[in-house]
N, C-alpha and C positions, 0 to 999 in steps of 0.2 A: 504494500500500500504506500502511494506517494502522501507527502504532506502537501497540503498547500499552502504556500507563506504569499503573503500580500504586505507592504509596508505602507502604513497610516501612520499619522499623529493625530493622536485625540486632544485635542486644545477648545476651551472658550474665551475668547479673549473679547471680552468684554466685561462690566463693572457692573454691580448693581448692591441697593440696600437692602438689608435681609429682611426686617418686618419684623414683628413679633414672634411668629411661628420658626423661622429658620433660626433668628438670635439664640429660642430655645433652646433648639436643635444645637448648636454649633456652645454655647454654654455646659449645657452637658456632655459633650465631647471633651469638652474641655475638664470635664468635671468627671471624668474616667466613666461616665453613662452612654449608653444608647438609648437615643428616645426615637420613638416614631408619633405621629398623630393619629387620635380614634375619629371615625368619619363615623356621622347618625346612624349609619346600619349596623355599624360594631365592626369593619376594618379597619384595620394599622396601618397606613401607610410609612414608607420606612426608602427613600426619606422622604421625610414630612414636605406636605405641600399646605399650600393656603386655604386650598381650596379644595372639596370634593372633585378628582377630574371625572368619575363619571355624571355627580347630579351639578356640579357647579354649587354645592352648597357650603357655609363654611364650614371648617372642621371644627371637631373636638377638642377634648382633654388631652395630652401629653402622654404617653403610655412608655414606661419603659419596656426596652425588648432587650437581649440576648442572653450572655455575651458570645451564645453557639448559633449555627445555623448549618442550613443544606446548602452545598452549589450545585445549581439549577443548569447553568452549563457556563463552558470555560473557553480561552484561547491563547491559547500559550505564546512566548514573548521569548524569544532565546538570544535575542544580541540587545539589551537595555538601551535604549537613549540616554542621555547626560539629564534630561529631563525626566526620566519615571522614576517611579518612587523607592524603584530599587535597583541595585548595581549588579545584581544577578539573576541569572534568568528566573522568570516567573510566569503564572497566570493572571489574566484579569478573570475575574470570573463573577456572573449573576450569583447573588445568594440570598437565600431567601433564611433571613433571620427570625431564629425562636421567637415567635409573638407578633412577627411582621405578617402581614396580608401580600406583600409585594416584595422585588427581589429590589437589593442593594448592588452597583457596580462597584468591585473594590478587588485587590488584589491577594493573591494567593500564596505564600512564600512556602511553595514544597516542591517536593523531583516530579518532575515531568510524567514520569509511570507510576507516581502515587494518584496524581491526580483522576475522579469522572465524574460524569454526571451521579449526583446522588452521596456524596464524601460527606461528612461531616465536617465542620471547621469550628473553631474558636478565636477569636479579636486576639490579639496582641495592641496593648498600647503603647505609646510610646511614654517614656521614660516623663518628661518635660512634656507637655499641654499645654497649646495655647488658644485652642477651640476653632481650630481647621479641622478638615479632612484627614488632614497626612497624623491628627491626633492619633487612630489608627496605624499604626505603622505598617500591619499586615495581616490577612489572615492566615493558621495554619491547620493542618489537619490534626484533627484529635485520633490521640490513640496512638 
């Protein structure tokens, strides 16, 4: 079986202000939590949005979720850019975090033949917190 590699960079380069909802969000990261938002029907969005995307309503209460989850599915990354969040090879992978209704994009720090659909993982945080993303440093497989 051949692989097939394609080269992307994933970037948004653009600015914006977080609102109350994502401050949350990015607060608790900072704060060694995972939070997702509960929408009226009783799903987690994870990560939180503003707004219900299927009714357009507002959301919820704050829910926290993990710090384990499933990956839903993955894509492996074997030559890093100076820019990803790690200097060796890894996954980006869908996961659908313990309490989450929806999957998380984030990164996988394991071997290549550990990884499939259906792994279980656990957060790693990082050391220092300053309620970014990269708060996360990686996820790894449990077990």
């Amino acid at each position: 079986m051949t692989d097939l590699v394609s080269p992307f960079v994933l970037e948004y380069a653009y600015k914006r202000t977080l609102g109350p909802v994502l401050t949350r969000f990015f607060t608790a990261l900072r704060d060694g939590r995972l939070q997702g938002v509960a929408t009226a029907d009783g799903r987690v969005l994870l990560p939180p949005t503003e707004y219900d995307p299927l009714t357009g309503a507002d959301v919820g209460d704050p829910v926290d979720v993990g710090p384990e989850g499933t990956v839903a599915t993955w894509t492996w990354v074997d030559d890093p850019s100076p820019r990803d969040p790690l200097d060796t090879p890894f996954a980006w992978a869908l996961i659908r975090v313990d309490g989450a209704d929806t999957d998380l994009l984030h990164v996988v720090d394991a071997p290549r033949d550990a990884l499939k659909s259906g792994v279980r993982v656990r957060l790693r945080w990082r050391d220092e917190r300053v309620g970014t993303m990269r708060d996360i440093e990686a996820w790894e497989i449990v077990g």
